[in-house]
N, C-alpha and C positions, 0 to 999 in steps of 0.2 A: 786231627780229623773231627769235621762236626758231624754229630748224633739229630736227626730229625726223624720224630716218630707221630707217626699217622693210625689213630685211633678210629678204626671203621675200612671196609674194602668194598663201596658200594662207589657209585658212579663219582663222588667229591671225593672219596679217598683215594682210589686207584687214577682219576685222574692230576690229583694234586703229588701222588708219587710218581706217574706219571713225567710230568712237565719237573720236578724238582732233578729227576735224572735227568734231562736233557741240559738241564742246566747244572750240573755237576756231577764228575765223573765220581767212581767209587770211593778211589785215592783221596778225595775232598772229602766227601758229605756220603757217609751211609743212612739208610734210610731203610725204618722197620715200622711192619705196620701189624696193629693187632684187630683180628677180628673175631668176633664169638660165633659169626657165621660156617657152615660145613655143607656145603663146600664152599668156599671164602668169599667169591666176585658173580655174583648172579643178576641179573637185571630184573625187578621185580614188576616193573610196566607186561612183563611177557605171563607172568605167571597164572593168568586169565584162561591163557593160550594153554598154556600147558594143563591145565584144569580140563579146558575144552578137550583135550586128546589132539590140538592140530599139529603139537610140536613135541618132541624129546625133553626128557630133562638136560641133557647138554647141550640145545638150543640156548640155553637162557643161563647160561655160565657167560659171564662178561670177559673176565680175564681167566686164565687154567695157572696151575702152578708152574708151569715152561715159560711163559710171560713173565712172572716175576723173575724169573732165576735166571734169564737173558738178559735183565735190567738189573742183576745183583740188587735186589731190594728180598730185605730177610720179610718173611711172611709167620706170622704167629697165630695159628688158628687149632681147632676151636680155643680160642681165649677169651674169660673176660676180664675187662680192665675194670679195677676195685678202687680206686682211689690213684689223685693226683696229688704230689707233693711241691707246690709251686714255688718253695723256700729252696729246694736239694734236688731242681726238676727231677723224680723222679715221676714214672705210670707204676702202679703196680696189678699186679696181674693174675689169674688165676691159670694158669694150663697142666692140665692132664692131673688133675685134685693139691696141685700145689702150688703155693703162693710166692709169685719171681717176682722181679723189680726191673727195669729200664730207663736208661739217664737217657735225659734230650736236655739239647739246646734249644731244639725250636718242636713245639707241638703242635696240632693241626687237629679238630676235633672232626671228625665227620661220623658220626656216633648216629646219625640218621633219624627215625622218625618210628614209634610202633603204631598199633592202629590202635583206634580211636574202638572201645569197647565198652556201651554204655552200662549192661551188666552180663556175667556171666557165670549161669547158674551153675554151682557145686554139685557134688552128689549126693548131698539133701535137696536137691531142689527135684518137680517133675518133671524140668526142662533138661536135666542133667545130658549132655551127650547131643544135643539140639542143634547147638547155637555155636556159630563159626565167624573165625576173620582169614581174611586171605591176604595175607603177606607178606610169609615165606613159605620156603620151600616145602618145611615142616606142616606147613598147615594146610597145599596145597594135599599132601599125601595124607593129611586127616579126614579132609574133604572125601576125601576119594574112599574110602574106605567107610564111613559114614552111606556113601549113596550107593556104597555095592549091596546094600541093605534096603535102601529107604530112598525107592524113585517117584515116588505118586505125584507128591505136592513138596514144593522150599518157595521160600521168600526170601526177598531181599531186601534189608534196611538200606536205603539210601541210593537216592535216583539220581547220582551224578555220573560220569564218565566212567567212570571204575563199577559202580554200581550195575551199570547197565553191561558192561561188558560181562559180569559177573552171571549176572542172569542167563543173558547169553552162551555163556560157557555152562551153568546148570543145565538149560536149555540144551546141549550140544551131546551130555552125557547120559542123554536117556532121561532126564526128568519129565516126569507126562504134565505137571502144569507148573507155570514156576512166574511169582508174583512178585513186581517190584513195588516198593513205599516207599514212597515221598514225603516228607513233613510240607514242604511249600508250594505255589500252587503250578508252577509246572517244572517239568524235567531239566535240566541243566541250564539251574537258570544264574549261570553265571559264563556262560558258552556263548548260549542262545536267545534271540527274545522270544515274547509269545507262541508267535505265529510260527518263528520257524519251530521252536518245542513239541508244538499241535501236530504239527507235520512230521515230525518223530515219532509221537506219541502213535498217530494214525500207524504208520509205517510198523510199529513193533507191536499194535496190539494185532492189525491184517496179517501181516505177512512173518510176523517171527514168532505169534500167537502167545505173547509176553500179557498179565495181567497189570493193566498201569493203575495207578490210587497214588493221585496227589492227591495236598492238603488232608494228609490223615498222620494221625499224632499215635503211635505205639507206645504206653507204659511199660519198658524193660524191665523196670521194679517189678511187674506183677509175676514175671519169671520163678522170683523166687520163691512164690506159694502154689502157683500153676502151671498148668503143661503149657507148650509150646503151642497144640492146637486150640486149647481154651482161650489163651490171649490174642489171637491173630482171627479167630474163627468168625468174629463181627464183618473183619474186613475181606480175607479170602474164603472163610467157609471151612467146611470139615477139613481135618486128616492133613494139616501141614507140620510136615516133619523134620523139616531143615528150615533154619534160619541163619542167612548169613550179613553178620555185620557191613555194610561200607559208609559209615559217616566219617569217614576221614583218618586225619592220623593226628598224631602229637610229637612235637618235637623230646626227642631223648635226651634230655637239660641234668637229669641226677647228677651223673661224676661230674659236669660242670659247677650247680650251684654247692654241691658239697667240696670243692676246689675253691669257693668262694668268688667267682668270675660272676661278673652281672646278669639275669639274666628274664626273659620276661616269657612270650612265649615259646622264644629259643634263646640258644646262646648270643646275645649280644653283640654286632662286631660292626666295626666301622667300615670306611671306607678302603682301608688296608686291609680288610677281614680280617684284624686281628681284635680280638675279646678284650678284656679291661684287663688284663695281663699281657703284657707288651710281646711276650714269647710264644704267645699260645691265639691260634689262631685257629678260625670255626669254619664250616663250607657244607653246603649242603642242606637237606631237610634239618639240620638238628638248627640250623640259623638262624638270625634276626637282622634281618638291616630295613633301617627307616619304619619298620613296627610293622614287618611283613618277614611270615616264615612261608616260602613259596611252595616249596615241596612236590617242583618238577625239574624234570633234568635239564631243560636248559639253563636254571640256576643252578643245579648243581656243576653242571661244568664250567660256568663261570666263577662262580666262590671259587673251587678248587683249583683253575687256574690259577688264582689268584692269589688264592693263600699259599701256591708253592713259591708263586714268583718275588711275593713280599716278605716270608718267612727266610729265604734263601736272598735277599734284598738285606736283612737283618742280620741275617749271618757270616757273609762276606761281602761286606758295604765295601772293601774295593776292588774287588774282584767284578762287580756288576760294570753293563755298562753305563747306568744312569737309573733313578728309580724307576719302578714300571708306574707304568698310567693304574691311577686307581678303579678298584671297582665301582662300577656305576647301575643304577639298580636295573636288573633284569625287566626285560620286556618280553611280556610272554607273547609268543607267536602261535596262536591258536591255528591248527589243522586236527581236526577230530574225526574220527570214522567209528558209525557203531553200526555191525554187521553191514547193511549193503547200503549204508546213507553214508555222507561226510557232509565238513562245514568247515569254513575256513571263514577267519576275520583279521581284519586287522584295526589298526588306534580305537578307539572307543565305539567298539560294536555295539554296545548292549546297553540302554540305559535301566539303571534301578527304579522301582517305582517311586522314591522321591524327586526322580530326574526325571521323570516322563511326567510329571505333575508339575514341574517347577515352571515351566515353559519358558526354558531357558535353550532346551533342544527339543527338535522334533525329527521324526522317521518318514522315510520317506521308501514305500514298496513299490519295487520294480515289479511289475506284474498283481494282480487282482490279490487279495490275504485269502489263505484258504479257509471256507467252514469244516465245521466237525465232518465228516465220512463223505467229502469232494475229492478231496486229493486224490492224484494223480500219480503212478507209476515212474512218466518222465518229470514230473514236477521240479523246477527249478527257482527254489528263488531266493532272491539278491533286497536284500536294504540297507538303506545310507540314514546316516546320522550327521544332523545339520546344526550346527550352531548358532542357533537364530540369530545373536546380536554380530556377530560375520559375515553371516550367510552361507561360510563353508563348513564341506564335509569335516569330520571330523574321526570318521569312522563308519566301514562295512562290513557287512554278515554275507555271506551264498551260503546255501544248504541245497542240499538236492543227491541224488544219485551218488554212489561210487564211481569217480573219475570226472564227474560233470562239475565239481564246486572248484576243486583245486587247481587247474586251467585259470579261474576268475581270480585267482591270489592277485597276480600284476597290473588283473584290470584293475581291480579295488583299491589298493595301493596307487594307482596313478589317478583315483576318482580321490581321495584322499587331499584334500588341500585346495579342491574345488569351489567354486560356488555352488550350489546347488540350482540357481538363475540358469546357469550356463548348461549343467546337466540337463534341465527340462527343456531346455529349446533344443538342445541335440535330441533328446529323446521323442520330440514334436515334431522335429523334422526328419527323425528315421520311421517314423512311423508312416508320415504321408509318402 
């Protein structure tokens, strides 16, 4: 029997054990996975939600323990994994204060991502107890317990997707004003361009009564000699007593590069998802392919497809029916909703400021760009990306209302590949 051990139980792990049973029964390939998670399979996209009070904590368990043990896959949690020995595969492991060991033939890293924490004050500092990240469970029920004390004023570092959600969820539990920052000059600005960000911005400072401050720069160092409210006080004003981390995350590379596996801002893995160790293969936020760690789930389900199909490819080369097609880099499929707005894009929505300079591509708005405090309640709007020296599309943005943007997915996709010539004389003649 071959031994395949999967190191993480988040959305690459449990779907790369997943897919590795479906392709071989117990009798063949046992399959154990360790995670240091409690409870083991949780979806952390939800835990916003769950902050907010709109859901349970068993909402946002991905897999339960009856899921594994229907698929005979052994489940080792809370564990953590201490060391790989890639000469004698072994993982070695900590559970329950003591130090076990486990043989694989084939390994699988899905080890995930922690967040991104630029500093956090000790209990010398006067920020001691302040300053929070939201992504896990653990830190969900710290959160909580912090604001059944301390509702007035919190802020939030980092105005992207998560960020905002965050807010909103502060915002949801009784905080009476709750301020997000930005380092750059508009809100998700890798979603959205300008225009549609303004129109967000509009949206969350009227109607969600959210404080917005792009392009302002926080010294998290200065935590360490002063309060919470001293450091932030420039930019929101007295009496802010929560601050919560969202500048991102970082791939969890440790038991990788101390294994000796290559590794840069993730684990390293080719096109077979396999690492520079031929046996051990990576999936998920802990990843790197092509010099991108993507760190959403539709990469995650892809890598770990993938590295069950190629690790178990490796394992019983004749037992398969032919290699699987290899992995090819994720494309992300942008649909965003923050509280009662969405936006959906597809190919090259968004150009950088050194792309909107270059004039090599130009924007083209369906309907008038809104100014600061015009906008509009049903406001919809739609822009295409042209490739001057084509003349086609190349890519679309809708933003607008809950339920009005995502209808436009198929239109945009089929505006996609267009001339943009051709676009403006339909749009000429629908108009007359």
């Amino acid at each position: 029997m071959k031994e395949l051990v999967i190191i993480g139980a988040g959305m690459a792990g449990v779907t790369a054990a997943q897919e590795a049973r479906l392709l071989h029964s117990k009798e063949d390939l046992s399959i154990t996975i360790i995670t240091k998670e409690n409870p083991p399979s949780y979806t952390r996209p939800q835990l916003t939600e769950l902050l907010a009070g709109s859901i349970r904590e068993n909402n946002v368990i991905f897999r339960d323990e009856s899921w594994f043990k229907e698929r005979d896959i052994q489940l080792i949690y809370p564990a953590q994994a201490t060391k790989i020995d890639t000469l004698e595969q072994q993982v070695y492991y900590t559970f329950q204060g003591t130090q076990k060991e486990c043989h694989y033939h084939a390994l699988i890293l899905a080890t995930g991502a922690s967040a991104f924490a630029p500093f956090v004050p000790d209990s010398t500092s006067p920020a001691f107890d302040t300053v929070f990240s939201l992504r896990t469970l653990e830190d969900v029920q710290k959160i909580r317990q912090h604001l059944a004390l301390k509702r007035k004023k919190a802020a939030v570092l980092g105005g992207g997707l998560l960020g905002l959600e965050a807010a909103l969820a502060l915002k949801s539990t009784g905080v009476e004003e709750v301020h997000v920052l930005e380092i750059s000059g508009y809100l998700l600005n890798r979603q959205l361009n300008r225009t549609a960000s303004e129109m967000l911005r509009l949206y969350l400072e009227r109607q969600e009564g959210l404080g917005i401050h792009t392009a302002v720069h926080v010294d998290t160092n200065e935590l360490k000699n002063h309060s919470l409210e001293e450091v932030l006080r420039a930019i929101c004003g007295d009496g802010v007593e929560t601050l919560l981390y969202s500048t991102g995350v970082r791939s969890r590379i440790h038991l990788a590069k101390e294994a000796g596996l290559t590794c840069g801002k993730g684990i390293i893995i080719n096109e077979e998802t396999a690492t520079s160790n031929p046996w051990i293969f990576a999936a998920g936020d802990c990843a790197e392919f092509q010099g991108i760690t993507w760190a959403i789930i539709p990469s995650a389900l892809e890598q770990g497809t993938k590295a069950a199909e190629f690790a178990c490819w490796h394992l019983f080369p004749n037992q398969q029916k032919g290699k699987p097609e290899v992995y090819q880099q994720t494309i992300p499929r942008t649909t965003i909703t923050i509280g009662r707005r969405e936006a959906v894009s597809t190919g090259k929505a968004v150009l950088s400021v050194e792309e909107e300079n270059s004039g090599l591509w130009k924007n083209h708005e369906l309907g008038s760009p809104l100014k600061r405090g015009q906008g509009k309640e049903g406001d919809l709007y739609v822009n295409l990306v042209e490739n001057v020296e084509t003349g086609k599309i190349v890519g679309a943005l809708a933003f607008g209302p809950r339920g009005s943007s995502v209808p436009w997915l198929s239109k945009l996709k089929q505006l996609v590949g267009k001339s943009w010539r051709e676009i403006e004389i339909q749009q000429q003649n629908h108009a007359q």
